[in-house]
C-alpha positions as CSV (number, residue, x, y, z in Angstrom):
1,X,-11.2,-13.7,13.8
2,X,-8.1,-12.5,15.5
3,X,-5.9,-10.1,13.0
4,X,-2.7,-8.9,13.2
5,X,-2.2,-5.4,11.0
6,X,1.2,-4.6,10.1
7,X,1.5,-1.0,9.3
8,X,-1.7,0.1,11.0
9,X,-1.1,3.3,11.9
10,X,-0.6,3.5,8.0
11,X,-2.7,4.8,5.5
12,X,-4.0,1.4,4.2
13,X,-3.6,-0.4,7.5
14,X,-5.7,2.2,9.3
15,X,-8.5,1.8,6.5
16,X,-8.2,-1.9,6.7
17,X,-8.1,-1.9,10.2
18,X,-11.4,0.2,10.5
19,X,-13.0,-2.4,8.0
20,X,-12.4,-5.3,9.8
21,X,-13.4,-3.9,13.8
22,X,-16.6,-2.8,11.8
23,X,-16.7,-6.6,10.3
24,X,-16.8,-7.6,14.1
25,X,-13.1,-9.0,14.1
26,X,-10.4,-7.9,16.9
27,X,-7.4,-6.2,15.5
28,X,-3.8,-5.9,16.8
29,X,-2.8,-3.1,15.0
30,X,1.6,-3.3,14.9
31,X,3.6,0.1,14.1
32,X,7.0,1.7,14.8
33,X,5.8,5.1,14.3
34,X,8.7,6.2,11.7
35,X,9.2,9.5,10.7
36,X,9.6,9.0,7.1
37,X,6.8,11.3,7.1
38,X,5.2,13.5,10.2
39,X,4.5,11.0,12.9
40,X,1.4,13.3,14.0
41,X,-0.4,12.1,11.2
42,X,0.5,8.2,12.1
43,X,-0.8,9.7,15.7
44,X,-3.8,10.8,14.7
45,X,-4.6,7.6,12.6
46,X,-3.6,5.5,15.7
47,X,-6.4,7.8,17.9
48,X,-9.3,7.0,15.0
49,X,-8.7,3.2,16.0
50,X,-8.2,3.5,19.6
51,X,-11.5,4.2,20.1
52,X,-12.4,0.6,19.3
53,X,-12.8,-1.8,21.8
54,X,-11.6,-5.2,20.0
55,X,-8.5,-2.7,18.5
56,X,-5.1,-2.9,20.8
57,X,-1.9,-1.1,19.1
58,X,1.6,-2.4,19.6
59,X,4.1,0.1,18.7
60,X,6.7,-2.5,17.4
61,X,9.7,-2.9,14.8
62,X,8.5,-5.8,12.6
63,X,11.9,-6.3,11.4
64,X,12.7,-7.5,15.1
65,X,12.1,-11.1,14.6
66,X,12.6,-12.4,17.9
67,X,9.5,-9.2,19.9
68,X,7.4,-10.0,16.4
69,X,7.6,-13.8,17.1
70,X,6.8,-13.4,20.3
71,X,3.7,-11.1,19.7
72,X,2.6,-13.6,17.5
73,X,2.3,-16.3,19.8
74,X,1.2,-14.2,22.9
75,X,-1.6,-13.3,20.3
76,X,-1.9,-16.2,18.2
77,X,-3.7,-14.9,15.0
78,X,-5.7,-16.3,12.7
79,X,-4.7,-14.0,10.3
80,X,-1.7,-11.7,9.7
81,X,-2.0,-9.0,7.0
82,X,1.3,-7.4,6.4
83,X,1.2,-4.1,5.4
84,X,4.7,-2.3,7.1
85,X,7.3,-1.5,4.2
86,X,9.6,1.2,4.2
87,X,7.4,3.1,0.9
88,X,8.8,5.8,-1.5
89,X,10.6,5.3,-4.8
90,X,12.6,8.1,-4.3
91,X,13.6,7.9,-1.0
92,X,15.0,4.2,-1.6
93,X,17.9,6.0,-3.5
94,X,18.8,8.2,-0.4
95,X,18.0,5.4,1.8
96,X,18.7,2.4,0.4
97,X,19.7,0.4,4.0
98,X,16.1,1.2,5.4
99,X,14.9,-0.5,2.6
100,X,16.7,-3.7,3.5
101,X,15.4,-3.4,6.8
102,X,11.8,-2.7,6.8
103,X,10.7,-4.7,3.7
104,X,13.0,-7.6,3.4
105,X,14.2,-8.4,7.2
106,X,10.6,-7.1,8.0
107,X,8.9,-9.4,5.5
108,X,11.1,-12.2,6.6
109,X,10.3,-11.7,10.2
110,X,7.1,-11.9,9.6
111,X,7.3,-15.2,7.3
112,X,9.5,-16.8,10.4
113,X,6.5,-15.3,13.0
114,X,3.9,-17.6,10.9
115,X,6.2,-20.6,10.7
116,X,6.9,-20.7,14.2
117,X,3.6,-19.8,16.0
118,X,1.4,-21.5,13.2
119,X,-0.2,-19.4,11.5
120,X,-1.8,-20.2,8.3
121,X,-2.8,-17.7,6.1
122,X,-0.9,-14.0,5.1
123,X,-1.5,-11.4,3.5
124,X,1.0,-9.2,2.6
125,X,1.4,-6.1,0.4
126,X,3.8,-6.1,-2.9
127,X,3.5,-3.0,-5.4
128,X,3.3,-2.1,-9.1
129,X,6.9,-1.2,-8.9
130,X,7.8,-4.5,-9.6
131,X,7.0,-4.6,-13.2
132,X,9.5,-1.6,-13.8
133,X,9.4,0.7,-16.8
134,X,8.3,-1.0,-19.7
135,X,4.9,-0.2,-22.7
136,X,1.9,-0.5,-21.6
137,X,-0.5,-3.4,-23.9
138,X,-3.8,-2.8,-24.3
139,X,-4.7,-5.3,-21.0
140,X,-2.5,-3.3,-19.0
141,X,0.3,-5.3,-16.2
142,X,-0.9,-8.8,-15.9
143,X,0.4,-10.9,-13.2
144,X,2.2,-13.6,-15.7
145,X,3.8,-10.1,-17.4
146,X,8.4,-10.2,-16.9
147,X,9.0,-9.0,-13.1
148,X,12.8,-9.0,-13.6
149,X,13.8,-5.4,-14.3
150,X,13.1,-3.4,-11.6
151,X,13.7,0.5,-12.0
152,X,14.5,1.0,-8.2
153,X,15.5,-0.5,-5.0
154,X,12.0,0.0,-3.4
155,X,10.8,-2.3,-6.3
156,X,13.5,-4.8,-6.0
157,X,13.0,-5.1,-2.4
158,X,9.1,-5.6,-3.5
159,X,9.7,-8.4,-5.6
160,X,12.3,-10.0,-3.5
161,X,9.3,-10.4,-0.7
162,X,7.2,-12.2,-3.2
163,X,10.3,-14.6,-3.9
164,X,10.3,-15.4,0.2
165,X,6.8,-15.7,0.3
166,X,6.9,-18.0,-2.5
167,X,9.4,-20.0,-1.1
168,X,8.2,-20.5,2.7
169,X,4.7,-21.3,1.2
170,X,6.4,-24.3,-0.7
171,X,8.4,-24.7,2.3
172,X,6.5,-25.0,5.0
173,X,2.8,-25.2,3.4
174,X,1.5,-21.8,4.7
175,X,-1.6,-20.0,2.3
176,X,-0.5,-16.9,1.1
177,X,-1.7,-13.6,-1.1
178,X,0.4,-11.3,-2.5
179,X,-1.5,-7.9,-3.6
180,X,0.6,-5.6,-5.6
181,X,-1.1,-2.0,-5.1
182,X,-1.4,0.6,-8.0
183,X,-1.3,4.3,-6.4
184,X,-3.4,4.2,-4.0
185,X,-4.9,7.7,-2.6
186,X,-7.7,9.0,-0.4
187,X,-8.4,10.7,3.0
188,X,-5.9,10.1,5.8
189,X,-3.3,9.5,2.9
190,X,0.6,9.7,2.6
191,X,2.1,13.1,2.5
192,X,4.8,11.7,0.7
193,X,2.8,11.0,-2.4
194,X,2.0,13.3,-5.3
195,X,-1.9,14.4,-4.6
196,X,-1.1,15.0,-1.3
197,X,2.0,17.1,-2.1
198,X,0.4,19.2,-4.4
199,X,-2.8,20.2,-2.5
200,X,0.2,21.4,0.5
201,X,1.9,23.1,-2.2
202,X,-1.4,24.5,-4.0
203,X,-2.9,25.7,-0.9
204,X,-0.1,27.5,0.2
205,X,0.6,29.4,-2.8
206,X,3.3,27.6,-3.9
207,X,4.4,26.0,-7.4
208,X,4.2,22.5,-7.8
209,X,7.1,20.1,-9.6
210,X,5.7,17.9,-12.4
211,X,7.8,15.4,-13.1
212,X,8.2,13.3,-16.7
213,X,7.3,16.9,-17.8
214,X,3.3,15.9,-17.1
215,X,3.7,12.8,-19.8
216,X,3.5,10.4,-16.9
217,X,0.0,8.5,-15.9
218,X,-0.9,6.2,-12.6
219,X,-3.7,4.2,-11.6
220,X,-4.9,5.6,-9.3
221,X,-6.9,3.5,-7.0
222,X,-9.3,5.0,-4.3
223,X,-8.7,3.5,-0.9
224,X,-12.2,1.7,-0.4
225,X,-11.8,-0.2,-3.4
226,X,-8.3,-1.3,-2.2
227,X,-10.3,-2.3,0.9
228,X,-12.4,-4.1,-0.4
229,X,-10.1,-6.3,-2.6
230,X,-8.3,-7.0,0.7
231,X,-11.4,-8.3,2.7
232,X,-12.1,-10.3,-0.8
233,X,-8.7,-12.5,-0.8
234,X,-9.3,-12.9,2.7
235,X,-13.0,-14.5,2.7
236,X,-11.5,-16.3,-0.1
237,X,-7.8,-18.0,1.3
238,X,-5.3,-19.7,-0.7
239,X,-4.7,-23.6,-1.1
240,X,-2.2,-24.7,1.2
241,X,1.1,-24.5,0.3
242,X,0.1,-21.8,-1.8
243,X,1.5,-18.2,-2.9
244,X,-0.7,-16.1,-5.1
245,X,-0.1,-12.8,-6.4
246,X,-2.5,-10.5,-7.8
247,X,-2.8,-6.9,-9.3
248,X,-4.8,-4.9,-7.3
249,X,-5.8,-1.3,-8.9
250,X,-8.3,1.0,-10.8
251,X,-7.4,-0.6,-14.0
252,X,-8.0,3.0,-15.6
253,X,-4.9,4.4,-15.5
254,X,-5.0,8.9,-15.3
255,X,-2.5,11.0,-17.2
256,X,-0.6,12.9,-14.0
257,X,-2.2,16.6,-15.8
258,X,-5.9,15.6,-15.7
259,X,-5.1,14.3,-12.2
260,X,-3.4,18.0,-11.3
261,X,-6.8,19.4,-13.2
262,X,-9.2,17.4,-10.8
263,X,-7.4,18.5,-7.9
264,X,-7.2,22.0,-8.7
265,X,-11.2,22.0,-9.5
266,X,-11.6,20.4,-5.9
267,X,-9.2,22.7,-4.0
268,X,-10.7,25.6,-6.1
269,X,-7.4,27.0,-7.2
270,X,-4.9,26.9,-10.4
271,X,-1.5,25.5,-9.3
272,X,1.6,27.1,-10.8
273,X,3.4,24.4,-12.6
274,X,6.8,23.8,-13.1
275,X,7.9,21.1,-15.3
276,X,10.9,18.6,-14.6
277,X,12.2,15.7,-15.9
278,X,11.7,12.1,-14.9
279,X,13.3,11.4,-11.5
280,X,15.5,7.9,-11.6
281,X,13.4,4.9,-10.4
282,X,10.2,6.6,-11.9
283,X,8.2,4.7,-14.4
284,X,6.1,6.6,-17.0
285,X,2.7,4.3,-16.5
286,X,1.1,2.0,-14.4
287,X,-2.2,0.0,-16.0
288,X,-3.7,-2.9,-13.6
289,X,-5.4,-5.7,-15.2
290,X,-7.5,-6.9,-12.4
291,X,-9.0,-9.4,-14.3
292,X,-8.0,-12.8,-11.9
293,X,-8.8,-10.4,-8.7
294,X,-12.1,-10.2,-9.9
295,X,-13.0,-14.0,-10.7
296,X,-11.5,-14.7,-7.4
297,X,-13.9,-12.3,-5.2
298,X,-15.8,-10.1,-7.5
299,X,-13.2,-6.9,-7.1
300,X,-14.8,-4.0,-9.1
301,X,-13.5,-0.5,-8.4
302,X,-16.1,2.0,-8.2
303,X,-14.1,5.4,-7.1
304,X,-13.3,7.2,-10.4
305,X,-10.7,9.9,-9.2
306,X,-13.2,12.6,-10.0
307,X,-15.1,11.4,-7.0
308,X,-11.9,10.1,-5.2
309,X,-10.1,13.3,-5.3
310,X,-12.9,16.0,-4.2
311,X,-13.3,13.4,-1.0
312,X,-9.7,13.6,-0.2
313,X,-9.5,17.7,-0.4
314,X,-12.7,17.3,1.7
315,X,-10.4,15.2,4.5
316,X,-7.3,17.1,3.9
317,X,-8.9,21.0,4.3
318,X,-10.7,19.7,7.8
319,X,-7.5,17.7,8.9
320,X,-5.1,21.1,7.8
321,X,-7.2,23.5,9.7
């Protein structure tokens, strides 16, 4: 096949985009290059997949409709897998216009780009943050569970791209998935996110903030099993006309202090901890049930984060040095 990667010089897309060349697809890998966090990293991820041959990176604004249509048809994909957002919970409260941009007008562009060029089937990334902050069951989040109550902009913004996608799929008949992540970490990760953070902040010497005063827990979700949930939905497309949605996680969610006690065994070193509050737009947990994910394409995570974790400190001490 022919893919389009939104996002690629991300930390998913460039994971997924390595998948697929190795898969013995061609990949146009699209990025802006932001510099929500250091743009040497997107660089250096962007360097990994240049040396491909079927890989060709377009450093491109998907929120400009009219350049991303035009891609699209110079390309003609058979596949688009949308990965671009503007990411961060926190940063959607300093920043809430880049929000609108990157994951609704960018989402929309991309919708419009399939429409008009012809392009059946999409992929595109949603997020946990859409079921907001409410108890965990026993099941953890399933995808028939109240999405109406988001607890930040970044989630509402989520959500709002699954309404679209639902929409132009009943609109115009194109087969689409809908994957909403749970905490994904690994080598050649976001800085942005917590593990990555607090490895900076341990190795340096320096204290670390735990927020929800350590009560919180994620499900974390090593990036090969994310990868291989992705390359599942795609070997196994939706109806036409259809827009499915499923959770894609761990489904064993990990209080945030054994997750600070894995990474300090891995780095070697006790972090100084200083406890906070919750931040506003945090949730306390996230719990996938991957149940339908895995009568679709077999999905089975097999990275528990004490494996996950010591791989990541293994990536982060050779990329740091």
């Amino acid at each position: 096949m022919i893919v389009i990667v939104t996002g690629a010089a991300g930390f998913i897309g460039m994971h997924l985009s390595e998948r697929l060349l190795g898969l013995g697809h061609a990949v146009v890998g699209v990025d802006d290059f932001n510099a929500y966090y250091p743009v040497a990293l997107k660089e250096a991820r962007a360097a990994r997949l240049a040396a491909y041959e079927r890989f060709g990176m377009v450093r491109l604004d998907v929120a400009d409709a009219p350049a991303f249509e035009a891609l699209a048809a110079r390309v003609r994909p058979d596949l688009i897998v949308h990965l671009a957002a503007q990411a961060g919970v926190r940063y959607s409260l300093e920043q809430p216009f880049a929000y609108e941009r990157a994951n609704v007008a960018g989402h929309l562009s991309v919708l419009e780009a399939c429409r008009q060029v012809g392009v059946i089937q999409l992929v595109y990334a949603s997020s946990s943050s859409v079921y907001g902050d409410h108890p965990l069951g026993a099941e953890g989040f399933s995808e028939t569970d109240p999405v109406n109550a988001p607890a930040s902009l970044y989630a509402a913004t989520k959500r709002s791209c699954e309404l679209m996608s639902t929409a132009y799929s009943g609109l115009y008949g194109l087969r689409q998935t809908g994957l909403r992540f749970f905490t994904v970490y690994g080598p050649w990760g976001r800085p942005d996110m917590a593990y990555y953070g607090f490895a900076q902040k341990i190795m340096a010497g320096e204290p670390i903030e735990v927020f929800g005063e350590g009560r919180m827990a994620r499900d974390f979700t090593y990036v090969d099993d994310i990868i291989d949930g992705i390359i599942g939905v795609i070997d196994h497309p939706a109806a036409e006309g259809e827009n499915r949605i499923f959770n894609i996680g761990d489904s064993r969610p990990v209080g945030l202090m054994r997750m600070i006690e894995v990474l300090e065994q891995a780095l070697g070193r006790t972090a100084e901890k200083r406890m906070r509050p919750m931040q506003p737009g945090d949730v306390t947990a996230t719990f996938a049930n991957v149940a339908n994910l895995n009568r679709l394409c077999g999905y089975a995570p097999k990275v528990p984060i004490e494996e996950g974790l010591p791989r990541f400190v293994q990536w982060f001490q050779s990329f740091a040095s």
